[in-house]
C-alpha positions as CSV (number, residue, x, y, z in Angstrom):
1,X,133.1,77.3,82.9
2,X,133.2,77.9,79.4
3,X,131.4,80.6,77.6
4,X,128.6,78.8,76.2
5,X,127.9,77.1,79.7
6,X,127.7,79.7,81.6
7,X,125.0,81.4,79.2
8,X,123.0,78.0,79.0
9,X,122.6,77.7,82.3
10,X,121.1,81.2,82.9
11,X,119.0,80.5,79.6
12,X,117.3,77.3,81.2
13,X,116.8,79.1,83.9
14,X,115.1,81.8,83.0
15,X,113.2,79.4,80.7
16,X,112.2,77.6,83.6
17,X,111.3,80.6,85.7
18,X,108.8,82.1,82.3
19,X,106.8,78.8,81.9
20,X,106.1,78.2,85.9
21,X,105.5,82.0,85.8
22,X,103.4,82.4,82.8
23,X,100.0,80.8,81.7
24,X,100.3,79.2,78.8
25,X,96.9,77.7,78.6
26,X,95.1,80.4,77.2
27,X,92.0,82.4,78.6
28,X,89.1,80.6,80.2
29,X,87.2,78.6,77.8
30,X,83.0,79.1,77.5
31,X,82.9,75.2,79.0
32,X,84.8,76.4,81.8
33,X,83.2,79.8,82.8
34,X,79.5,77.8,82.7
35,X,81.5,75.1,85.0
36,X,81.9,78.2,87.3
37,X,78.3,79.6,86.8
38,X,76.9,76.5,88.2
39,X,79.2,76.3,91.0
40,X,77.8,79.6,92.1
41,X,74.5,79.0,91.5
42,X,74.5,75.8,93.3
43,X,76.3,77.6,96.4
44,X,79.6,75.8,96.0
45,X,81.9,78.9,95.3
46,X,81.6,82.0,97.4
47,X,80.6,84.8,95.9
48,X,77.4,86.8,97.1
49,X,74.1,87.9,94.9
50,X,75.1,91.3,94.3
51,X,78.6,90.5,93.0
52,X,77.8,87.9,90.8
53,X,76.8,90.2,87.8
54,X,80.3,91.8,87.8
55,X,82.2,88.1,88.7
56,X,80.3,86.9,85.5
57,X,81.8,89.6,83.1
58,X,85.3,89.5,85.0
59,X,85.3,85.9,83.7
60,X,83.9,86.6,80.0
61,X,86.5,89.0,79.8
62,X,89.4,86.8,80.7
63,X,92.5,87.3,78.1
64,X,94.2,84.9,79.9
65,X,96.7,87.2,81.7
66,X,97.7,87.8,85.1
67,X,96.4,90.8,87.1
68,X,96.1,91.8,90.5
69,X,93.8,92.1,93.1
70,X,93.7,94.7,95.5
71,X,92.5,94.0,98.6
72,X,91.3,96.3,101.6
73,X,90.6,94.9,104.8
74,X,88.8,96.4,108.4
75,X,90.1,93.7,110.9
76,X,87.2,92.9,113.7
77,X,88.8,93.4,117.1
78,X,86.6,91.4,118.5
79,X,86.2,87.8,116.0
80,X,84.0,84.9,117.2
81,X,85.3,81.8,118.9
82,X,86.4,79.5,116.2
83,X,86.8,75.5,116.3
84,X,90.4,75.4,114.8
85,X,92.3,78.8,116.6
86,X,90.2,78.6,119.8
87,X,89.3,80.7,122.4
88,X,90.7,84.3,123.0
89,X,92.5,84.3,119.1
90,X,92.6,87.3,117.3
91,X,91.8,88.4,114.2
92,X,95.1,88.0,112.9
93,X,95.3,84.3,114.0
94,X,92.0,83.2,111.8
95,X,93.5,85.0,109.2
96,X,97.1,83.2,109.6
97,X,95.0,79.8,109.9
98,X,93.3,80.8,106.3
99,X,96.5,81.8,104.8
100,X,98.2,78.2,105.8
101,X,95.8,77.0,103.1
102,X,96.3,79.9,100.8
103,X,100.6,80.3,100.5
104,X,101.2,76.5,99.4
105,X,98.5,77.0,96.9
106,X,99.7,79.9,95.6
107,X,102.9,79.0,95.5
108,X,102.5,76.2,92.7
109,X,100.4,78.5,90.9
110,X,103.1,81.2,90.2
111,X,100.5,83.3,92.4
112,X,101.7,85.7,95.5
113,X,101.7,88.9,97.6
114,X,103.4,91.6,96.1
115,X,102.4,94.5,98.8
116,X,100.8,94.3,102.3
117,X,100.6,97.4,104.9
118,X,98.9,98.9,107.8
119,X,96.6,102.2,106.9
120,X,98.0,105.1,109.0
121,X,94.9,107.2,108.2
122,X,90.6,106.8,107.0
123,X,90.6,107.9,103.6
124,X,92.3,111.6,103.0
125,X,90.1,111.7,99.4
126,X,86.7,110.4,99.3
127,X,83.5,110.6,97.5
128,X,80.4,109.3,98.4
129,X,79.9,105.6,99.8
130,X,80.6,106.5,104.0
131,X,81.4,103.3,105.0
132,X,84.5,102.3,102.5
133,X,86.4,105.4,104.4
134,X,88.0,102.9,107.1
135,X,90.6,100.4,106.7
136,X,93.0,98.9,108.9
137,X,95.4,96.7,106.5
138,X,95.7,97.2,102.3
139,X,97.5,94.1,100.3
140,X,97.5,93.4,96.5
141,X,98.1,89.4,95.5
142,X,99.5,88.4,92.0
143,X,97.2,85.7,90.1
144,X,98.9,84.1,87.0
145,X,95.3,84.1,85.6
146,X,91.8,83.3,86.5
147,X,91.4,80.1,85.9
148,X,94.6,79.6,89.0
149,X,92.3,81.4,90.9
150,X,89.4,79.8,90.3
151,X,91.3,76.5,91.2
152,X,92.1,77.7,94.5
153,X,88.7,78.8,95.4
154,X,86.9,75.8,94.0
155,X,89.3,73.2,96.4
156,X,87.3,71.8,99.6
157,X,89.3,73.4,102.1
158,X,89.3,76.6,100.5
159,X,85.5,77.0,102.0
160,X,86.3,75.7,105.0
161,X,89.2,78.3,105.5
162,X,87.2,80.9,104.2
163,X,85.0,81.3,107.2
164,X,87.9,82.3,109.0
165,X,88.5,85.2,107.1
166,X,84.9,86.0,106.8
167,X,84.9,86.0,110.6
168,X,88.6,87.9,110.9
169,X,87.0,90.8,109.1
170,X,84.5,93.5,109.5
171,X,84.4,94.5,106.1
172,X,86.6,93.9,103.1
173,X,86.9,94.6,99.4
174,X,88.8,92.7,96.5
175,X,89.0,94.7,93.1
176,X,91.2,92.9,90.3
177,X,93.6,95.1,88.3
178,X,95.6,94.4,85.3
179,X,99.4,94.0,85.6
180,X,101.3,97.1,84.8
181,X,104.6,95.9,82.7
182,X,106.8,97.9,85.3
183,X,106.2,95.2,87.7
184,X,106.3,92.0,86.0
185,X,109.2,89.8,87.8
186,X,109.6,88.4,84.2
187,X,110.9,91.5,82.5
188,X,112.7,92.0,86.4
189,X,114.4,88.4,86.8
190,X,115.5,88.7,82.9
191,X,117.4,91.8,83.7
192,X,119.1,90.5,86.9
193,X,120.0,87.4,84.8
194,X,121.3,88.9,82.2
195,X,123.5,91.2,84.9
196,X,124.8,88.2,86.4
197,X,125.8,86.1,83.2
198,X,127.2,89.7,81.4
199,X,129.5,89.9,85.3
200,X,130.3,86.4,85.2
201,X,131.6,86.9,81.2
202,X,133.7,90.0,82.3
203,X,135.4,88.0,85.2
204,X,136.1,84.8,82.8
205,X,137.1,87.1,80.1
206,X,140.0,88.6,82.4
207,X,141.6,85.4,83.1
């Protein structure tokens, strides 16, 4: 492999990785945030009366970026009988059966988990607002922007899932957080590229 191959190939590559990874279609438009408005207010997407104020602004404020969300979740011990996981699942089975929809979708949207754990204590520093001190699992998704969000909620099947998770959980809460540049996988799968191509050019230039 010649020099210039062998730093083509990790090029494409990389360029590859960037455009799948990175939305390039800009930051909702005003057609497409009223597309969502109307959604809601015709109870096709899921999002209850005393959120929509703040879901309304989250979308007017859309740069376009990715963020996160951080999720907390209180798992009920004790979920409802459900049509598609049967008698005697648990909470963790209605969740996996929602997640079946959610991965593949994701997946093609450059969207994913980045951190999932169990809480091993109720809240060691906490003001006001009792009932938020419990949690039983913490886990923080990538989006590669609203509008892939949006596109996940908005399918069919998405609602249909949903109830599962509704029903999995006691409580939950989902607060979106911008992406800190320490953990963007671009900057990360650059630099082990780069690695790899510079060891590669060492070993060829020995021969």
């Amino acid at each position: 492999m010649s020099f210039r191959n062998h730093w083509l190939i990790s090029s494409i590559i990389y360029l590859i990785f960037f455009f799948w990874y990175t939305n390039i279609s800009g930051p909702l438009t005003e057609a497409e945030i009223d597309l969502v408005i109307k959604r809601i207010e015709n109870g096709k997407t899921i999002i209850s009366q005393d959120d929509r104020e703040n879901f309304y602004k989250f979308l007017q404020e859309d740069d376009g970026g990715d963020f996160y969300m951080v999720n907390y979740l209180d798992i009920n011990e004790n979920p409802p009988i459900m049509e598609k996981t049967g008698q005697g699942a648990s909470a963790f089975e209605l969740l996996n059966y929602y997640m079946e929809y959610m991965y593949p979708e994701l997946f093609i949207r450059a969207s994913h988990p980045v951190f999932a754990g169990t809480v091993t204590a109720n809240a060691i520093d906490h003001i006001g607002a009792e009932e938020t001190k419990e949690w039983d699992q913490v886990a923080i998704m990538r989006y590669r922007s609203i509008r892939d969000m949006l596109e996940i909620a908005n399918n069919e099947i998405f609602s249909e899932r949903h109830e599962y998770k509704t029903n999995a959980l006691l409580k939950t809460i989902a607060i979106p957080v911008s992406a800190p540049v320490f953990l963007d996988f671009r900057i990360i799968i650059f630099m082990i590229l780069l690695i790899i191509t510079l060891i590669i050019d060492r070993l060829i230039s020995r021969k």
